[in-house]
Biotite code that builds the C-alpha atoms (Angstrom):
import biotite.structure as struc

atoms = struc.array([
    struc.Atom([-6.923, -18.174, 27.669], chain_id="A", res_id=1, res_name="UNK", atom_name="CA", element="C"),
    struc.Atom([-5.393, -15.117, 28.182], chain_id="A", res_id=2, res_name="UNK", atom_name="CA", element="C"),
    struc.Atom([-6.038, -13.409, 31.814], chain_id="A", res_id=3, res_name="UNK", atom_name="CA", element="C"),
    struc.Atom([-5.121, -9.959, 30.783], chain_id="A", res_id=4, res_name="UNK", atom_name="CA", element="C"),
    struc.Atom([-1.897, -9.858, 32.116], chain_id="A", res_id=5, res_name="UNK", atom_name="CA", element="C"),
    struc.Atom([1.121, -7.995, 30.989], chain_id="A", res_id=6, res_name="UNK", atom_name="CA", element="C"),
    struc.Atom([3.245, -11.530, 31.127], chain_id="A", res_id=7, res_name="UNK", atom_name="CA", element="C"),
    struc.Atom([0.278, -12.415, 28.759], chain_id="A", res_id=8, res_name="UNK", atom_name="CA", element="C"),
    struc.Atom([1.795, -10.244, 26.050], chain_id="A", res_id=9, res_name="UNK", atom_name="CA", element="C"),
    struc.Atom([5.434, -12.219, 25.849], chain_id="A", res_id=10, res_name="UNK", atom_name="CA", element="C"),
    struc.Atom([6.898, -14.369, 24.854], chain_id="A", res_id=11, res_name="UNK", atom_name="CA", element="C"),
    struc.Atom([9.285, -17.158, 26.914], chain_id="A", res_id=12, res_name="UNK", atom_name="CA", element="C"),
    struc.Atom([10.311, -17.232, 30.286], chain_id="A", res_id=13, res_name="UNK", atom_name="CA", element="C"),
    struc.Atom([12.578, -14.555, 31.073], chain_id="A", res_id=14, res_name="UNK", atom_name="CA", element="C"),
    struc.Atom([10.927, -11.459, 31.468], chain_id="A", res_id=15, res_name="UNK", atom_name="CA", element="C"),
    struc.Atom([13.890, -9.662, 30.609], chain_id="A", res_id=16, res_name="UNK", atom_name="CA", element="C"),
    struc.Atom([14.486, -11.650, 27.608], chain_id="A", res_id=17, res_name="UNK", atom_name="CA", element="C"),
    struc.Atom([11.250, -11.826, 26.421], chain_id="A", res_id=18, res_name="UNK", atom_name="CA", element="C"),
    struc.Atom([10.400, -10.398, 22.977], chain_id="A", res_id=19, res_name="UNK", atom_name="CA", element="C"),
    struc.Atom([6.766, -8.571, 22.767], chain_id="A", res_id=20, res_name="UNK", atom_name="CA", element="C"),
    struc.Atom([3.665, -10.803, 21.290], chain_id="A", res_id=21, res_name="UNK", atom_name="CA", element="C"),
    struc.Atom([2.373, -7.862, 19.832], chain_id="A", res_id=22, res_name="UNK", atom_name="CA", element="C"),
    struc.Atom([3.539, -5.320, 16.581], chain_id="A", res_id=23, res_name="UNK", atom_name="CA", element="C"),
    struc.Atom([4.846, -1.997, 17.225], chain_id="A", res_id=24, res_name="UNK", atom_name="CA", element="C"),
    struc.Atom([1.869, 0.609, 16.715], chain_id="A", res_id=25, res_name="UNK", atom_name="CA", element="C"),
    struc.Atom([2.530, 3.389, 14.296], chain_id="A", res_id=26, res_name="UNK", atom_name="CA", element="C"),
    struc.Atom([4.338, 6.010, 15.402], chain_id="A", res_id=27, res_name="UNK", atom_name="CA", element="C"),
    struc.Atom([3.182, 8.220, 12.789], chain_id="A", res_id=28, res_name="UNK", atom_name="CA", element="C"),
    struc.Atom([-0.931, 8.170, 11.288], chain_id="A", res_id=29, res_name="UNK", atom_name="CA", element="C"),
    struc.Atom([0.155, 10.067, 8.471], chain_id="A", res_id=30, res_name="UNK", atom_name="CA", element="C"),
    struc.Atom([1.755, 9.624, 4.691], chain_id="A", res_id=31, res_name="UNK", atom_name="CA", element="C"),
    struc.Atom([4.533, 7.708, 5.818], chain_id="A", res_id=32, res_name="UNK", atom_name="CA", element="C"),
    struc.Atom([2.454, 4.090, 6.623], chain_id="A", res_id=33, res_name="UNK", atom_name="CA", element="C"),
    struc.Atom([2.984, 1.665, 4.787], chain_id="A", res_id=34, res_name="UNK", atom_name="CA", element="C"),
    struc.Atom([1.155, -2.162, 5.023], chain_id="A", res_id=35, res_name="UNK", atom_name="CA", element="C"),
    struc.Atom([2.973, -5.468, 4.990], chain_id="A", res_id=36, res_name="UNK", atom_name="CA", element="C"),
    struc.Atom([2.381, -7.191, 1.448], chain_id="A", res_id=37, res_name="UNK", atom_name="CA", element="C"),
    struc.Atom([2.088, -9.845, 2.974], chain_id="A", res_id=38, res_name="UNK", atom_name="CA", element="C"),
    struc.Atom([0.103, -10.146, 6.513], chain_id="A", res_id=39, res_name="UNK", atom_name="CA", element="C"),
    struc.Atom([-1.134, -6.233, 6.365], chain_id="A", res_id=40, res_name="UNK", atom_name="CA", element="C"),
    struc.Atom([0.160, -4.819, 9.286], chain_id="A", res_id=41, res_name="UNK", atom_name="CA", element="C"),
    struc.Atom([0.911, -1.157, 9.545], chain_id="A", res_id=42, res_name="UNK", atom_name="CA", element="C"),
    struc.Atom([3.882, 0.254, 10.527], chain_id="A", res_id=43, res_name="UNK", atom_name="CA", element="C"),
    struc.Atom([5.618, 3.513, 9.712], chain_id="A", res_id=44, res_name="UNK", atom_name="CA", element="C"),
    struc.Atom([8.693, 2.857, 6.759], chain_id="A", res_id=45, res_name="UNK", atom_name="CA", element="C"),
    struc.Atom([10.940, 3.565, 9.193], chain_id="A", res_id=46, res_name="UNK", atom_name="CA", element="C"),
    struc.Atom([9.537, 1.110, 11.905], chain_id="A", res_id=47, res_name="UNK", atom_name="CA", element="C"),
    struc.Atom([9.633, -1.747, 9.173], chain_id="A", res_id=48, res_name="UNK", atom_name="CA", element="C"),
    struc.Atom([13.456, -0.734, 8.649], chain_id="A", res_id=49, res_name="UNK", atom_name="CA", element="C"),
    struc.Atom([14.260, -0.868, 12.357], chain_id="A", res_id=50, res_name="UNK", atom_name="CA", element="C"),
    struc.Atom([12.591, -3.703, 13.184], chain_id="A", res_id=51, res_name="UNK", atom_name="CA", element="C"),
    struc.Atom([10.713, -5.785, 10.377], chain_id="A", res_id=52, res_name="UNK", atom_name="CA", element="C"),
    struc.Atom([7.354, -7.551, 10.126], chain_id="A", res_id=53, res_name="UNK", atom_name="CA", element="C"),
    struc.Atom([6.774, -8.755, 13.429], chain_id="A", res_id=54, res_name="UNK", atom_name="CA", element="C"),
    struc.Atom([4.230, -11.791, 11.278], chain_id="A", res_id=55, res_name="UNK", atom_name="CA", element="C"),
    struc.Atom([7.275, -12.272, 8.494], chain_id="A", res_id=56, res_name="UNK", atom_name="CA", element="C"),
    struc.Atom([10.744, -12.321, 10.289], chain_id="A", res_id=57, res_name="UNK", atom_name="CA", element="C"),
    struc.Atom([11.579, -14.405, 7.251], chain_id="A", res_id=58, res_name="UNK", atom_name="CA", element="C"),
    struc.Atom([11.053, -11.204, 4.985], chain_id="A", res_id=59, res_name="UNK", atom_name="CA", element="C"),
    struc.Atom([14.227, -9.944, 6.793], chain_id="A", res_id=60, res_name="UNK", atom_name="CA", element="C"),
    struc.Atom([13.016, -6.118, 6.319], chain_id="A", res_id=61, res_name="UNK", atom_name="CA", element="C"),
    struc.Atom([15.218, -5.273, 9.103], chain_id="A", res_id=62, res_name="UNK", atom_name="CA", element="C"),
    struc.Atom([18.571, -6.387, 7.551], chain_id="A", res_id=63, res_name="UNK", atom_name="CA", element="C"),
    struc.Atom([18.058, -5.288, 4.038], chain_id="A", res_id=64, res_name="UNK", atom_name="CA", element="C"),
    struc.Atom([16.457, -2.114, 3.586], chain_id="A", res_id=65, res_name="UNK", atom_name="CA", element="C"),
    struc.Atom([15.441, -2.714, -0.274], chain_id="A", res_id=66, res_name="UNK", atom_name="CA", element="C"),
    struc.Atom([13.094, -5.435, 1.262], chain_id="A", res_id=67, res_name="UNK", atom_name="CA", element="C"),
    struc.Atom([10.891, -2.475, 2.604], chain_id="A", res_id=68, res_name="UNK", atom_name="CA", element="C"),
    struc.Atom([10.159, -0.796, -0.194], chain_id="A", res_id=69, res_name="UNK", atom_name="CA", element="C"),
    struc.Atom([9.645, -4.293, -1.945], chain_id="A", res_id=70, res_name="UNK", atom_name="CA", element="C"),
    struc.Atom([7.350, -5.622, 1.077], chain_id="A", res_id=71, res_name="UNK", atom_name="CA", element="C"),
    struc.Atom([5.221, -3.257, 1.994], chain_id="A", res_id=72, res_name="UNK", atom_name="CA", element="C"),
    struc.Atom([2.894, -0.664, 0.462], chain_id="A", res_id=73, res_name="UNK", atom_name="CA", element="C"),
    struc.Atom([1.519, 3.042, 1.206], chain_id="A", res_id=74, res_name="UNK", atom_name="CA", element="C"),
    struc.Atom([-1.348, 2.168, -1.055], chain_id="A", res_id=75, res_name="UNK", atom_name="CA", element="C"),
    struc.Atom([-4.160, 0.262, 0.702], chain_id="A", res_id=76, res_name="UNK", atom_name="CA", element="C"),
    struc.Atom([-7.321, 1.455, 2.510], chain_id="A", res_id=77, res_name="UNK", atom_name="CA", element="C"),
    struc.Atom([-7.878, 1.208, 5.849], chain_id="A", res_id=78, res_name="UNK", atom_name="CA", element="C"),
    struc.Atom([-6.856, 0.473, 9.181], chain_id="A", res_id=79, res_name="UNK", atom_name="CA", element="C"),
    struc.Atom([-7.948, -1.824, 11.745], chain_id="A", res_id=80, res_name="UNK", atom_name="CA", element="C"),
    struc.Atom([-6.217, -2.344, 15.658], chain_id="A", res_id=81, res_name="UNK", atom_name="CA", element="C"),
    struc.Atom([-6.749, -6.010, 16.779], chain_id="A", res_id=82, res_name="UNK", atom_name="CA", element="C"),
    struc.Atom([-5.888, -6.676, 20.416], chain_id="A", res_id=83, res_name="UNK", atom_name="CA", element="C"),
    struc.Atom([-7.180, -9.973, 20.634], chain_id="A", res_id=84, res_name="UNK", atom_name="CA", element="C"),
    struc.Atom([-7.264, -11.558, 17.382], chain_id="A", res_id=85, res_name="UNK", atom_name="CA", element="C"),
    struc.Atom([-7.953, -15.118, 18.112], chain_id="A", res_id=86, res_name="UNK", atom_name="CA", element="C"),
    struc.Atom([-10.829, -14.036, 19.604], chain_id="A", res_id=87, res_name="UNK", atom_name="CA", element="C"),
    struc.Atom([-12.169, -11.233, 17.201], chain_id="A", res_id=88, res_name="UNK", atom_name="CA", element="C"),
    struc.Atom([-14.848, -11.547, 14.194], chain_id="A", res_id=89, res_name="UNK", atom_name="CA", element="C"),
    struc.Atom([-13.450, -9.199, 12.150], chain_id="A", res_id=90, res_name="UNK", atom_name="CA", element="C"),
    struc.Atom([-9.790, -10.794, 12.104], chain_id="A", res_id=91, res_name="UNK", atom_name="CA", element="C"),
    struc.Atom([-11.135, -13.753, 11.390], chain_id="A", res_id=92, res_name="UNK", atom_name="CA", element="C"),
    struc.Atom([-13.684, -12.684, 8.422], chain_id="A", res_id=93, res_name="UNK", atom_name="CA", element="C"),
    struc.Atom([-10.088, -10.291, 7.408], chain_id="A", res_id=94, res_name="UNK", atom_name="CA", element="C"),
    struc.Atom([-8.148, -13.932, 8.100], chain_id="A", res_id=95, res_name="UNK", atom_name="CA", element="C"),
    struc.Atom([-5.618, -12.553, 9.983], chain_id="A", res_id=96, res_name="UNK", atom_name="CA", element="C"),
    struc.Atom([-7.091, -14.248, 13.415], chain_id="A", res_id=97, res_name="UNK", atom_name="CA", element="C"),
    struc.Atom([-3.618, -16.049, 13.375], chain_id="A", res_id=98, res_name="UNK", atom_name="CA", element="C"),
    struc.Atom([-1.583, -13.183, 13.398], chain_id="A", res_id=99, res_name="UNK", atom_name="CA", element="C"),
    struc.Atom([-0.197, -10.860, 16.503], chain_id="A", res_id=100, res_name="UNK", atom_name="CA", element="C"),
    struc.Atom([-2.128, -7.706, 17.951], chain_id="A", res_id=101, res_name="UNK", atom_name="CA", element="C"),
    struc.Atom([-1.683, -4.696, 15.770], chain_id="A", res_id=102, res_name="UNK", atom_name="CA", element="C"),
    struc.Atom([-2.950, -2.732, 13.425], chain_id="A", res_id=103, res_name="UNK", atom_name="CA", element="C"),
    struc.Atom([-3.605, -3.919, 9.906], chain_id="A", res_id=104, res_name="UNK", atom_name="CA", element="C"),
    struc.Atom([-5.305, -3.180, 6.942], chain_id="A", res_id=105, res_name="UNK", atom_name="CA", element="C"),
    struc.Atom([-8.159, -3.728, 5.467], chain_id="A", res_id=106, res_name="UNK", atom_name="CA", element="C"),
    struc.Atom([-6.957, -4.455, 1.978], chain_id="A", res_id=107, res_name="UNK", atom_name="CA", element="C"),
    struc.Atom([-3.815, -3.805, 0.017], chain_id="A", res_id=108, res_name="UNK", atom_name="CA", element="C"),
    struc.Atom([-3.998, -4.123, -4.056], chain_id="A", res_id=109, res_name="UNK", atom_name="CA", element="C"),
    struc.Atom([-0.547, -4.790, -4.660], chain_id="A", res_id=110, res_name="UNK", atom_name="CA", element="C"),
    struc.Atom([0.903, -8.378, -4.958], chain_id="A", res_id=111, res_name="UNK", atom_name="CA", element="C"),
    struc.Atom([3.731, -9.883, -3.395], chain_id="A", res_id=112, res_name="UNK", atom_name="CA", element="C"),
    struc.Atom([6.938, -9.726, -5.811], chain_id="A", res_id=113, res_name="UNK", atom_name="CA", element="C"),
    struc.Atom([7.267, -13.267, -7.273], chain_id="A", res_id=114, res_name="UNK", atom_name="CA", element="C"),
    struc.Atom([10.542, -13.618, -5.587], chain_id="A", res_id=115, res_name="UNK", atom_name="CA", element="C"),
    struc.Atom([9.114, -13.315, -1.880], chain_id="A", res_id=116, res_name="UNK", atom_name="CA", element="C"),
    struc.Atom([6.382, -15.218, -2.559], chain_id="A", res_id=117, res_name="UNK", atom_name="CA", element="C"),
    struc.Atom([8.891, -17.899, -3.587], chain_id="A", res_id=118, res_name="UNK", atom_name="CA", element="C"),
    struc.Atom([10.405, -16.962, 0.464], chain_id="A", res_id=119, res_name="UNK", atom_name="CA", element="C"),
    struc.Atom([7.108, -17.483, 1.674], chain_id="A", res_id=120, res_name="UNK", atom_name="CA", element="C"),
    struc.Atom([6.927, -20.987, 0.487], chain_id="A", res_id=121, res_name="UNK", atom_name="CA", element="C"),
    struc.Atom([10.421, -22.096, 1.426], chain_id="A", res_id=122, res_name="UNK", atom_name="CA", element="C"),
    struc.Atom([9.834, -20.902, 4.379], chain_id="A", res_id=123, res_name="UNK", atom_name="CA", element="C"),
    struc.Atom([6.399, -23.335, 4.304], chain_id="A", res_id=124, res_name="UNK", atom_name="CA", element="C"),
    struc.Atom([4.361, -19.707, 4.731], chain_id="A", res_id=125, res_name="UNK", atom_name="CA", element="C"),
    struc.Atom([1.192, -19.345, 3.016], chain_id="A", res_id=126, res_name="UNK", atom_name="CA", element="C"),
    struc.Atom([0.709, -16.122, 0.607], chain_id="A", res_id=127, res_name="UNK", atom_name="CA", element="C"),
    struc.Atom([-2.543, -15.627, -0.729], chain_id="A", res_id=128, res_name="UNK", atom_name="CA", element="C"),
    struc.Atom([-2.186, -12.858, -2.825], chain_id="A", res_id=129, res_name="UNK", atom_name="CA", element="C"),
    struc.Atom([-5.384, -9.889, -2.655], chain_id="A", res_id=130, res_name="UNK", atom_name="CA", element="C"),
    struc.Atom([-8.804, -10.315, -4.970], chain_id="A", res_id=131, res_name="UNK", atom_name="CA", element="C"),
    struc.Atom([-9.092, -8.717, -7.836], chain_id="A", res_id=132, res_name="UNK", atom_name="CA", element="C"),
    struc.Atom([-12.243, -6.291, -8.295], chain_id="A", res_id=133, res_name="UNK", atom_name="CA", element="C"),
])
């Protein structure tokens, strides 16, 4: 269980090598968010280009720019900041209790392109695309 700590929130044993355990947080609450197709979190365009999906490394956002615009989505509604979500109801009941602290959406309505979906399962990554109204 975590005790709080800030060693809590990395990764590996070098603290000056560690990467973060947690997303970015938008820099930006304003036109420019966009949502991970994906996992949900929400990141400014520019954060996604700089440094990917923090849940989908495998997305590779980061080294080709094209994959942001194809990954992620300014249309979806809501936004919800999960510091703990192991431990949390409502990333659970939004299933993203597996994923790292950030903020995600609520819902997106977009799908997946075929062709990352077909990433997400050679990279043995579940995609379960959003419910239809």
């Amino acid at each position: 269980m975590a005790s709080g700590k800030r060693s809590d929130y990395f990764r590996g044993d070098e603290e000056d090598d560690r990467a973060p355990n947690f997303a970015q947080i938008p820099t930006s609450f304003g036109h420019e968010l966009r949502a991970c197709l994906r996992c949900r979190l929400v990141k400014t365009y520019d954060q996604f280009r700089e440094s990917g999906c923090e849940n989908c490394p495998f997305l590779e956002m980061e080294k080709e720019h094209d994959n942001v615009v194809n990954c992620t989505t300014p249309n979806f509604t809501g936004i919800i900041s999960v510091m703990d979500p192991s431990r949390s109801w409502s990333a659970r009941w939004l299933r993203i209790g597996r994923y790292i602290p950030g903020c995600y959406t609520l819902a997106v309505s977009e799908e997946l392109p075929e062709e990352y979906q077909a990433i997400c399962a050679d990279n043995n990554v579940q995609y379960v695309p959003p419910k239809r109204a």
